[in-house]
C-alpha positions as CSV (number, residue, x, y, z in Angstrom):
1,X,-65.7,186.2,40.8
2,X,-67.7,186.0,37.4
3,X,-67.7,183.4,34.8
4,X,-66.0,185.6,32.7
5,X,-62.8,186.2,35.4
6,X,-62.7,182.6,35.6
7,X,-62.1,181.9,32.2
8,X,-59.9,185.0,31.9
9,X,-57.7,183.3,34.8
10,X,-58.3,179.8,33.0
11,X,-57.2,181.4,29.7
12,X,-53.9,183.3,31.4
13,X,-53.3,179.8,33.3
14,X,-52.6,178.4,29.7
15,X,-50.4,180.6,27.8
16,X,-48.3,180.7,30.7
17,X,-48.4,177.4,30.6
18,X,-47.4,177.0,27.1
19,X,-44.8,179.5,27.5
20,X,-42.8,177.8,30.2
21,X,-42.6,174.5,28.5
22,X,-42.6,174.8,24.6
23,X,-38.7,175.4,25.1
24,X,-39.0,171.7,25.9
25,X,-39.8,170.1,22.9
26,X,-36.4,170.2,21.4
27,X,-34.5,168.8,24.5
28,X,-37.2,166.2,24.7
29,X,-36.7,165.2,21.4
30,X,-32.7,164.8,21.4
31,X,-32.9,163.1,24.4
32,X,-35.8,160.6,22.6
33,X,-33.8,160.3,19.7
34,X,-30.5,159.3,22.0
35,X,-32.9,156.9,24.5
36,X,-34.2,155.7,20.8
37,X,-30.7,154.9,19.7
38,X,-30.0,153.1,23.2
39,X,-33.0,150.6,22.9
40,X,-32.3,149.7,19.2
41,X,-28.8,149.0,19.7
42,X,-28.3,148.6,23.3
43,X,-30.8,146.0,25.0
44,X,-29.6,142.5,24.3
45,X,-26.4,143.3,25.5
46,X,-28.1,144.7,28.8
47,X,-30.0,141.6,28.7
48,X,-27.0,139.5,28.5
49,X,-25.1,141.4,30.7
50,X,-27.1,141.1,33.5
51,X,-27.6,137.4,33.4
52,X,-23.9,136.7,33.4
53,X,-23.8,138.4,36.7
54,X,-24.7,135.6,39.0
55,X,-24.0,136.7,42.7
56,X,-22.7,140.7,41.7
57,X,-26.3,141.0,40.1
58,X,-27.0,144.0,42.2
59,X,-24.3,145.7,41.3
60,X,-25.0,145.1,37.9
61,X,-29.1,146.3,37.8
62,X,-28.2,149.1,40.2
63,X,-26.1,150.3,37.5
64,X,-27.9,149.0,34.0
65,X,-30.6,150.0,35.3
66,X,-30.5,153.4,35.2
67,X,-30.1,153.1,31.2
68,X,-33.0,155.5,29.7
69,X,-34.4,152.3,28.3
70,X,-38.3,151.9,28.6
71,X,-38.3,147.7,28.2
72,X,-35.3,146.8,30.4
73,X,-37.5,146.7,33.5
74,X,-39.8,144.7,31.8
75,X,-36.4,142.3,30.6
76,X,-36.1,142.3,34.1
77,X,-39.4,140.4,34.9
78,X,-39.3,138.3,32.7
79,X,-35.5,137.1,33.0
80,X,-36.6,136.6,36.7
81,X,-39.8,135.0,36.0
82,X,-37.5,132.5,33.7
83,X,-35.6,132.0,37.1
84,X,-32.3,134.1,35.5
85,X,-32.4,136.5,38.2
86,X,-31.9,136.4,41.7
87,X,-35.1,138.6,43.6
88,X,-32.1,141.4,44.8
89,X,-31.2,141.7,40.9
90,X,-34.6,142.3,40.3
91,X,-35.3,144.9,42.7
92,X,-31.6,147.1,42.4
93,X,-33.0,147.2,38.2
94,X,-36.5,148.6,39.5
95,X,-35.3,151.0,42.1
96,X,-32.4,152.5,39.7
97,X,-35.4,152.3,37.0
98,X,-36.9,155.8,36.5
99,X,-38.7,155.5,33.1
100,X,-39.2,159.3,31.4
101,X,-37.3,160.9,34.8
102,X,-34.2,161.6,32.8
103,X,-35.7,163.0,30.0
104,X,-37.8,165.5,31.4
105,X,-34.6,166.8,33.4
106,X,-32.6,167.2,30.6
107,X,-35.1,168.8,28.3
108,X,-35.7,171.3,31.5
109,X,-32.4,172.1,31.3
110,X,-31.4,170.8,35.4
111,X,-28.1,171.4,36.1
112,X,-26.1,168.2,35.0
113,X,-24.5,167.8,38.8
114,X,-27.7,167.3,40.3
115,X,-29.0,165.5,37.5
116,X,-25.9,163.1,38.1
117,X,-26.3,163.1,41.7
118,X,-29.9,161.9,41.6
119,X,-28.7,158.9,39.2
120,X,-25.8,158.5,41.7
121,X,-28.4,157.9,44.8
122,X,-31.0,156.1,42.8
123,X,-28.2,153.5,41.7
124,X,-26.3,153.3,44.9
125,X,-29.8,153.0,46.6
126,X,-30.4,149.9,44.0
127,X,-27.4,148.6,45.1
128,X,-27.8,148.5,49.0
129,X,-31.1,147.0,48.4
130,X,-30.4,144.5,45.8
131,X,-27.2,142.6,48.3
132,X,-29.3,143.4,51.4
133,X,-32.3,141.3,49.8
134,X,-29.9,138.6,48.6
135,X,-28.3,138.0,51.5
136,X,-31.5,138.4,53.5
137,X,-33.2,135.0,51.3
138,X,-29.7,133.1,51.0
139,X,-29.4,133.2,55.4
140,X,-33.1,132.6,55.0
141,X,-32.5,129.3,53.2
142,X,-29.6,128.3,54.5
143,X,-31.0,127.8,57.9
144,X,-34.2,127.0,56.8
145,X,-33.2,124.2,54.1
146,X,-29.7,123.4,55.0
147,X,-29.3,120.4,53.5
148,X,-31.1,121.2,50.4
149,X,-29.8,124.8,49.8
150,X,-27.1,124.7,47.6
151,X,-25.7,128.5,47.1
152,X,-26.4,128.6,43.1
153,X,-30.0,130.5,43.8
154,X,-30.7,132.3,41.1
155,X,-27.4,132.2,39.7
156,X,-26.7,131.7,35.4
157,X,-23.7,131.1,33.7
158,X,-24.3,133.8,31.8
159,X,-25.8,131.9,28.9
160,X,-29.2,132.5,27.3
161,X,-31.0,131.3,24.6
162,X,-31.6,133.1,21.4
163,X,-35.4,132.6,22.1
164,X,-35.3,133.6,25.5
165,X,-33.3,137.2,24.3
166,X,-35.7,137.9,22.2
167,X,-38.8,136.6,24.6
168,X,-37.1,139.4,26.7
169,X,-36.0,142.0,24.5
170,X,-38.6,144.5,25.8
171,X,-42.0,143.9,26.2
172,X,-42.8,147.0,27.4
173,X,-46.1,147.5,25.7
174,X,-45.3,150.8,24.3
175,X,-45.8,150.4,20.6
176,X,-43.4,153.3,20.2
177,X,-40.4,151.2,21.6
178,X,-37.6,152.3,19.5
179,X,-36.2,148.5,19.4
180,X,-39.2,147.6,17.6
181,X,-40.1,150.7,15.0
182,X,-38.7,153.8,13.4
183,X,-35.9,155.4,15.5
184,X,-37.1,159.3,14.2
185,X,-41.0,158.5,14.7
186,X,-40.3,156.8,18.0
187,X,-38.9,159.9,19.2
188,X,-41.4,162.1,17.6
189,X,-44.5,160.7,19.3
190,X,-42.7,160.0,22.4
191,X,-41.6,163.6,22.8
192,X,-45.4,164.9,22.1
193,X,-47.0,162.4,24.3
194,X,-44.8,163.2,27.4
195,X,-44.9,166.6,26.6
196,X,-48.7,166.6,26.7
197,X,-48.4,164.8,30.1
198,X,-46.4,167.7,31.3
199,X,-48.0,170.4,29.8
200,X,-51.8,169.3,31.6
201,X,-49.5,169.3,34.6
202,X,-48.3,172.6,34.8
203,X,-52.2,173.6,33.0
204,X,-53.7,172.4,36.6
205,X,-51.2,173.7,38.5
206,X,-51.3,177.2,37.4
207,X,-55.3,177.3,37.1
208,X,-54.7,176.1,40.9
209,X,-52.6,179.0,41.4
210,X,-54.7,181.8,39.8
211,X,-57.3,180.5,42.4
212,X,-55.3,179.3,45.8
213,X,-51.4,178.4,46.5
214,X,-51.7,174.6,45.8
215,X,-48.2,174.3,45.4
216,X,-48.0,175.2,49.2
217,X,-50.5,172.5,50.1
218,X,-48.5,169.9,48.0
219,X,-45.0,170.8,49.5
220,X,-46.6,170.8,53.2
221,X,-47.8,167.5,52.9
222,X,-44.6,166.1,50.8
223,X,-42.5,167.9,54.0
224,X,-44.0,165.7,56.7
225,X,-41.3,163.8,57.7
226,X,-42.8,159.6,57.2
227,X,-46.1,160.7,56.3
228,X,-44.8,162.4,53.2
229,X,-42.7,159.5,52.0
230,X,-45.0,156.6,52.6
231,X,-47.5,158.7,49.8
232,X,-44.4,159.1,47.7
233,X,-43.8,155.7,47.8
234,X,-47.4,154.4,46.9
235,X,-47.4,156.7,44.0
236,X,-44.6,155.4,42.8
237,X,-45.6,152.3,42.8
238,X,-48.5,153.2,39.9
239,X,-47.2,151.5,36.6
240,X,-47.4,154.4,34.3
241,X,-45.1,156.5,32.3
242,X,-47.2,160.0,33.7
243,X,-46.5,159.7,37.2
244,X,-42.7,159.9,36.7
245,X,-43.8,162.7,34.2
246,X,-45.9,164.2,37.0
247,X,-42.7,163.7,39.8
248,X,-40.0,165.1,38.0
249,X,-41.7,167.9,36.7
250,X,-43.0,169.2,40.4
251,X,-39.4,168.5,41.3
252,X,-37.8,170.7,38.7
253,X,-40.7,173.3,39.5
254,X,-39.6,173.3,43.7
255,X,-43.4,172.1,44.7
256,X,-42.2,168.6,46.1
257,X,-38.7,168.2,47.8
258,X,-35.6,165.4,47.4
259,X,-37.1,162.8,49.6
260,X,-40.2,163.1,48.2
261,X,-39.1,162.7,44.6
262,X,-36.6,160.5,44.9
263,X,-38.8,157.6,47.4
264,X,-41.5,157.9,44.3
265,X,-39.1,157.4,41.6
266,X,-37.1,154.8,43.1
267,X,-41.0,152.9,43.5
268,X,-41.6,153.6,40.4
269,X,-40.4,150.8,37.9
270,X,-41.9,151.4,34.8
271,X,-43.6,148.4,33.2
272,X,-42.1,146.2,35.3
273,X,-44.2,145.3,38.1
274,X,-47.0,144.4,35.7
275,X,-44.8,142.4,33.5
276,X,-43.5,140.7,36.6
277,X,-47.0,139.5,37.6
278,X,-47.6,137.8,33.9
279,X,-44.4,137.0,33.8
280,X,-44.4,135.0,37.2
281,X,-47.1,132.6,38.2
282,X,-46.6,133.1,42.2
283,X,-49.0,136.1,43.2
284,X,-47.6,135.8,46.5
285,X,-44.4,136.2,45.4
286,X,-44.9,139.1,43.1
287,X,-46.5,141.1,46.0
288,X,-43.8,140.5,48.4
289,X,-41.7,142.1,45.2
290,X,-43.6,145.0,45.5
291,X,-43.8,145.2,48.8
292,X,-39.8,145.0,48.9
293,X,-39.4,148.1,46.5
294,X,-41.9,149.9,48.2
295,X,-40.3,149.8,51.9
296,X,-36.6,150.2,50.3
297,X,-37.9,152.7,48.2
298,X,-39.6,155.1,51.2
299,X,-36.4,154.1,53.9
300,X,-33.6,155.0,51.2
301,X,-35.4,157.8,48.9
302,X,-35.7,159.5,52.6
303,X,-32.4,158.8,54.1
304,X,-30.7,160.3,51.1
305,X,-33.1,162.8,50.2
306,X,-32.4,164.8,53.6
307,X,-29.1,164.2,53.7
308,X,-27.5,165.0,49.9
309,X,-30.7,167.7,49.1
């Protein structure tokens, strides 16, 4: 093959590309503009909801969490590095997390029953991990301090300070946060930037196509039952806005399978893990964190993945 076939299948690789997703743009953007509308309006009283919560905090993250909100798993760290949260709370808010997941299935047009069912198991996944972890470190203490344990671990009374709201109110880092700019420009360089993310996505994989079945290679190695999901799970644990990009769109596009995809995006917490490690001073403690989402994240994203996919 000559130089000049190559860039001929190069050349091919990207109009195609920018064929299949320029039908995107639009989607993207409503769906911007209603995440945009969430996090101006909508994150103090997630914030305050889930402190209130006390022992049903689980049940409360699982199901906050999977608000299309880019800061609230960053609220999260920081409400638990303040001692708000109890460490189940924490984790059901980062597993039902899945940062631009929801946009990219709804500006490719997924069918609005599976979109449902995937936020179904990734907060009902949140859930079961969330009590399991709590009642884990409560027996833990019990036994291990039972004359100092008092069962109040982590519990609030639902009260927090107007300076404490606002020390949590995102801090996300993305400077396009609807909650702290324009609503309509938010929305407009959000929807460009993730489409640019997917569009170099589906670039790569179709120059890998014009050249050898990649998309083979990546669904026989997501397929292998364990092996497949521990990788998921590590990549989901990367702290940045393209790998959920990267997931959902070789999801919607068949390369990967359910377990795959959902094990990464239930790892995969936004912003959150890093804010958790400025936000709380014990290292040890913040990698135990991790390590928690990780091994719920691989057992559950599997379970359910071969079972409801």
């Amino acid at each position: 093959m000559d130089t000049l076939e190559i860039l001929e299948h190069i050349l091919h690789s990207l109009i195609h590309s920018l064929k299949d997703t320029a039908l995107m743009i639009p989607f993207m953007f409503l769906a911007y503009l209603f995440i945009g509308a969430l996090e101006r309006g909508g994150n103090r009283f997630l914030i305050r909801a889930i402190v209130g919560t006390g022992k049903v905090g689980p049940l409360v993250g699982g199901v906050l969490g999977l608000a299309p909100s880019c800061g609230f798993s960053a609220a999260a760290s920081n409400l638990y590095g303040a001692g708000l949260l109890t460490a189940g709370t924490l984790i059901s808010v980062f597993i039902s997390t899945s940062d631009e997941m929801l946009a990219i299935l709804v500006s490719s047009r997924v069918d609005i029953l599976t979109i449902l069912k995937i936020l179904g198991v990734k907060a009902v996944s949140a859930i079961i991990a969330g009590f399991t972890l709590d009642f884990v470190i409560r027996a833990y203490y019990r036994k291990k301090y039972a004359d100092e344990y008092k069962d109040s671990d982590g519990d609030s009374d639902g009260e927090i300070s107007d300076e404490a709201l606002e020390a949590c109110d995102c801090g996300c880092g993305d400077s396009f946060c609807a909650a702290s700019g324009n609503m309509l420009v938010s929305a407009i360089v959000r929807t460009l930037r993730v489409y640019v993310f997917v569009l170099i996505i589906s670039f790569v994989l179709n120059v890998m196509l014009e050249f050898f079945d990649i998309s083979s290679v990546i669904r026989s190695i997501s397929d292998i039952p364990v092996v497949g999901s521990l990788i998921a799970g590590l990549i989901g644990l990367i702290p940045n806005c393209a790998v959920s990009v990267a997931i959902t769109e070789l999801y919607v596009e068949n390369v990967i399978g359910a377990p795959f995809m959902l094990t990464a995006l239930m790892a995969g917490a936004g912003s959150g893990l890093l804010i958790l490690f400025r936000a709380n001073d014990n290292f040890k403690e913040n990698l135990l964190v991790c390590a928690e989402v990780y091994g719920f994240s691989v057992i559950l994203g599997t379970i359910f993945g071969l079972i409801l996919f």
